[in-house]
N, C-alpha and C positions, 0 to 999 in steps of 0.2 A: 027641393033644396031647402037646408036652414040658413036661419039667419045668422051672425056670427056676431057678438059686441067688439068691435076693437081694443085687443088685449088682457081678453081673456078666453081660458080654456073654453071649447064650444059640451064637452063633457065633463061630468062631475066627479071630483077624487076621492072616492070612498075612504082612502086615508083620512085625510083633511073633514072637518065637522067647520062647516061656515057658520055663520052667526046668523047670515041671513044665505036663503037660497039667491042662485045669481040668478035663475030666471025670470025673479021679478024686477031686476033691473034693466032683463031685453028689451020690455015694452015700452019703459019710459029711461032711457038712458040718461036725462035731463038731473034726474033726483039721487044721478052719483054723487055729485059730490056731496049732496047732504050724511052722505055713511062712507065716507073715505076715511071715515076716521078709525072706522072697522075691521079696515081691511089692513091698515097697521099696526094696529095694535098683536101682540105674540096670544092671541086668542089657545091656542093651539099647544103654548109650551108647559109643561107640569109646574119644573121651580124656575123660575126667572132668577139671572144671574144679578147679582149685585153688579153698580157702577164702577166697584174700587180693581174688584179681580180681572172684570173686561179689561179697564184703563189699563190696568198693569201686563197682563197678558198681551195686549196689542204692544206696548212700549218694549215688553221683551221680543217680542218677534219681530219691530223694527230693528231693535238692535242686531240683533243676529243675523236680520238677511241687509240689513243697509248700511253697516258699520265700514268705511271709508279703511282702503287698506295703505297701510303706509311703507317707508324702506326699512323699517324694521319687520314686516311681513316675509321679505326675501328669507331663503336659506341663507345662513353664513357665509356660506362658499363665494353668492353670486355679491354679499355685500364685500366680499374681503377684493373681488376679481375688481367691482366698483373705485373700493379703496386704490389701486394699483392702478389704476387707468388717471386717476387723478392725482399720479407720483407722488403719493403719501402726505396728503394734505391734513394737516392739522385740525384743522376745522372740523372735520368728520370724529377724531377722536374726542373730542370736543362736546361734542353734541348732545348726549347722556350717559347713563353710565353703561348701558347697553353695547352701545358703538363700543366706549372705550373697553370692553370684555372683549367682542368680537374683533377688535384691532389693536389686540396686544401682541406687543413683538414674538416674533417668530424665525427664525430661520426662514424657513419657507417666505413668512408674508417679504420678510427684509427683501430676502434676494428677488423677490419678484420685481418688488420697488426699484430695486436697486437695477436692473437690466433695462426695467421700462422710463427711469429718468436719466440714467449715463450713457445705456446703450448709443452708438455713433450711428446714426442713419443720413446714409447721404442726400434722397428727397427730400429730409425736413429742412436742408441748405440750399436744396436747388443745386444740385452740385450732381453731374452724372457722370463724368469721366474721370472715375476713382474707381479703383483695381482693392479688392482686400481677397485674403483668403478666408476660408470658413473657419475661424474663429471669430469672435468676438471684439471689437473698437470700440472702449470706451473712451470718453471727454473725459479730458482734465478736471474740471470741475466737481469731479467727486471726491477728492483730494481735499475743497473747500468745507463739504458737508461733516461734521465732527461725527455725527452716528455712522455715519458708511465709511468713514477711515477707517473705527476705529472697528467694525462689522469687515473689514477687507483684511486687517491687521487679523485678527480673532479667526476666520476660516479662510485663507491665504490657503493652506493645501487643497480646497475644494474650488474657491473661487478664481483663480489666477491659472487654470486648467482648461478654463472657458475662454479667455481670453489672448487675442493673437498680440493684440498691443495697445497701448496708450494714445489716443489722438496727440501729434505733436500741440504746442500750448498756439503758436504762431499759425499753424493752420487753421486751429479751430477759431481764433481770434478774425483771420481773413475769411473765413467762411461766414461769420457772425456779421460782419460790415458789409459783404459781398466780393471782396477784393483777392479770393481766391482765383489763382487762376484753369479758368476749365478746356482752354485751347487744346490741352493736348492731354491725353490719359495720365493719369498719375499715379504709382504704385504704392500704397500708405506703408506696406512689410517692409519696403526696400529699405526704410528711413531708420530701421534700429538693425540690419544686419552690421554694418561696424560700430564699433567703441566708441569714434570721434565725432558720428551722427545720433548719439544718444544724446536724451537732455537731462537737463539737470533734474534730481528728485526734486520733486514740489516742498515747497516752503515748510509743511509739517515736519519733514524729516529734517529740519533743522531747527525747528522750535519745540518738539517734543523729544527730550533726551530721555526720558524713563525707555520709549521702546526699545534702547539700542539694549535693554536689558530685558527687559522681555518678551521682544517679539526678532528675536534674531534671526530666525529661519525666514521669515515672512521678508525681512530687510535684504537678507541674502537673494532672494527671490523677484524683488523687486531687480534688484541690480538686472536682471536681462532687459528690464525694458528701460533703465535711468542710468546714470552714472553721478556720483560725490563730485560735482568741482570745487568744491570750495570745504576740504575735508577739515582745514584746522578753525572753519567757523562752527563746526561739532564739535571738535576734537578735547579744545579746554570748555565749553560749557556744560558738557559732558561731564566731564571733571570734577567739575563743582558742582554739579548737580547731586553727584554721588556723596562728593562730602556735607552739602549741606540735609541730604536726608538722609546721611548718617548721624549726625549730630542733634537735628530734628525728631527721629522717631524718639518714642516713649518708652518703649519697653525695648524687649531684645529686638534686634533685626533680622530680615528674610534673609534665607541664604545667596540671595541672588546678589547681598550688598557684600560681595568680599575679593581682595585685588585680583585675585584669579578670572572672577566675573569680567572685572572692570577690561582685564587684558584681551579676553573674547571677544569684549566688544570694540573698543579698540583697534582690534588686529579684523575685524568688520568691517568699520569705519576706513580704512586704509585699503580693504580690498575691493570694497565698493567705490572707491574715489580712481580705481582703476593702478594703483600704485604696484610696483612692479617686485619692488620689496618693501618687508615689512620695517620701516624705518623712518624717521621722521626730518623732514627736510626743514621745518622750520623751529626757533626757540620757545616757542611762544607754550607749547606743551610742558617744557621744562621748567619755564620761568612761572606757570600756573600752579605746578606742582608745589617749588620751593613756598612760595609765598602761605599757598595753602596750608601746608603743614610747619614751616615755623612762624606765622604773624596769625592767619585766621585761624584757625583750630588747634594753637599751641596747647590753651587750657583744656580740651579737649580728648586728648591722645590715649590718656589714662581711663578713661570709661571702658564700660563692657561692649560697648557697640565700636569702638575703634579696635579693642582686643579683636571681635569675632569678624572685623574686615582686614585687619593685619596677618591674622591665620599665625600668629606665634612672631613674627617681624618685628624688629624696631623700624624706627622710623630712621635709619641711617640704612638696614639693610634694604627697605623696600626704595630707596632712594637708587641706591647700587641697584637693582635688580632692575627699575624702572630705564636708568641710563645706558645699562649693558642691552637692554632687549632693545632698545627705543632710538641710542647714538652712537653707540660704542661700533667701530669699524676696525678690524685688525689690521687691515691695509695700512692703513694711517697714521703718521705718526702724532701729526698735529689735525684735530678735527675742528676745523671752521668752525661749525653751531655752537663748541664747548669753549673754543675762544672769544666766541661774542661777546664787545664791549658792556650788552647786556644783560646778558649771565653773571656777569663779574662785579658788576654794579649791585646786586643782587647779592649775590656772595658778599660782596664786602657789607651790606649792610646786615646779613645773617652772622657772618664773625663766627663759623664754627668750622675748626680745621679740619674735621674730618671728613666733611663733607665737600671741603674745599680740597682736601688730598684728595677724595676720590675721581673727583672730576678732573685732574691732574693726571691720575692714572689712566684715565680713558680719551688720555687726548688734548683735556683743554690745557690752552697756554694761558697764564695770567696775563691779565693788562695791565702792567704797571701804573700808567695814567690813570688808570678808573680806579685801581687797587689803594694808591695812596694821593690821592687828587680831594 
């Protein structure tokens, strides 16, 4: 048998050229460490590398296998799925300018959003004895959000296809305290099959009058799931809404500002409030009208943007046209709304016959009392 030194080869590597042979360390193992110094030294290598290129080549290959991955490492797809899971949190777009690239609006990204924060799910209420059919129940609430109105308003033929109906606002509210009741199944469809169990449009559609002008198909559509009750709180804001961004704009106006417009929507307005005909039950249209056109916009009438909404009209014929379509009843010989104390009130302070004759012809009686009072 040989002897073996601990930890090292018991044979020699013809490769390798030692400085000293090992077997003179077998017999006095003691006098290693006086030539340890030997055995470290790169005896063996031709060029010896500088300290700057090692440094630098180690620091590069840390970097490369140790660099920390972060959520901008994701594919887009699994960040945009992230975005959507966190109902379109702000903060994320926020974040650099990265995020904000990857989570710029979309169709796609919107309506993802939009399903995963309105969608109706009855576990997230605690609520199990509720009946829906396979469409779609969204919360009221989305109504509140100004980007997803106006994203429901804009693709209304694609989105409104998905959905069976609107959560009523009273359920959702008792479902939110707890106070809904779960005793007995509840049918949610049942609640918009008639007319007089439909609720009221949400607040938007009575504080935003531009859409009744350009999103009219979208509003008509609405109508199956809501109904107008309260049509003449649109009806003259409306009104003036149209005359003050006619008088407003700068240059020429859109074609969508001219009386023909105004009557489409209008005659909208009155069929979504559920009105049986197209006719107006209260003055309050008439007497918005009058004032409009002879006290607020009297200086007015003569510009090019009153011309291109009169379509060729004076302001006496659109008057007529507005009263024949709007009060005038051939049945009748005296019509209540034309004889109201405050139509006449109004007339006497405009002082102009012809527009007091026409109203005459269509019905109204004077008031004497209010006429010379």
């Amino acid at each position: 048998m040989g002897y073996i030194v601990t930890g090292y080869p018991s044979r020699h590597d013809k490769r390798k050229k030692h400085v000293l042979p090992l077997h003179q360390f077998a017999a006095a193992p003691l006098n290693l460490q006086r030539y340890l110094h030997l055995f470290q030294a790169p005896a063996f290598s031709k060029r010896p590398r500088s300290d700057e290129s090692n440094h630098t080549n180690v620091q590069a290959k840390k970097l490369r296998h140790y660099r920390k991955l972060t959520l901008q490492d994701l594919p887009v797809e699994i960040i945009q799925h992230i975005f959507v899971f966190t109902k379109g949190e702000p903060a994320m777009i926020a974040l650099n300018r990265f995020f904000y690239k990857c989570l710029r609006p979309s169709f796609s990204l919107l309506s993802k959003i939009m399903w995963e924060k309105y969608l109706f799910s009855p576990l997230e209420f605690g609520v199990k004895n509720i009946k829906t059919d396979s469409g779609y129940v969204v919360i009221p609430t989305l109504f509140e959000h100004e980007t997803f109105f106006k994203f429901l308003l804009d693709h209304h033929h694609i989105l409104l296809q998905n959905i069976s109906h609107f959560l009523p606002t009273k359920h959702f509210q008792d479902m939110q305290n707890g106070d809904f009741d779960t005793s007995v199944e509840r049918d949610l469809c049942s609640l918009i099959t008639e007319d007089a169990n439909k609720e009221d449009f949400p607040r938007n559609f009575y504080n935003s009058m531009q859409i009744y002008l350009t999103h009219r198909e979208c509003i008509r559509s609405m109508s199956n799931y809501f109904t107008l009750k309260s049509p003449y709180d649109v009806i003259s804001p409306f009104i003036e809404t149209v005359f003050q961004a006619i008088e407003m704009e700068g240059g020429d106006i859109t074609s969508e500002f001219t009386v023909d417009n105004m009557f489409e929507s209008i005659d909208l307005i009155l069929y979504i409030s559920g009105s049986a005909v197209q006719k107006f039950t209260s003055t309050e249209p008439l007497l918005t009208v009058v004032f409009l056109l002879y006290f607020t916009h009297v200086n007015f009438l003569h510009t090019s943007n009153f011309d291109i909404f009169f379509q060729g009209r004076s302001r006496l014929q659109f008057m007529e046209e507005f009263i024949m379509k709007y009060y005038y009843d051939s049945s009748l010989v005296e019509h209540e709304l034309l004889s109201d104390a405050s139509v006449w009130d109004l007339l006497r302070r405009v002082s102009d016959l012809k527009l007091i004759d026409l109203v005459v012809r269509c019905g109204g009686r004077p008031q004497y009392g209010v006429m010379f009072s």
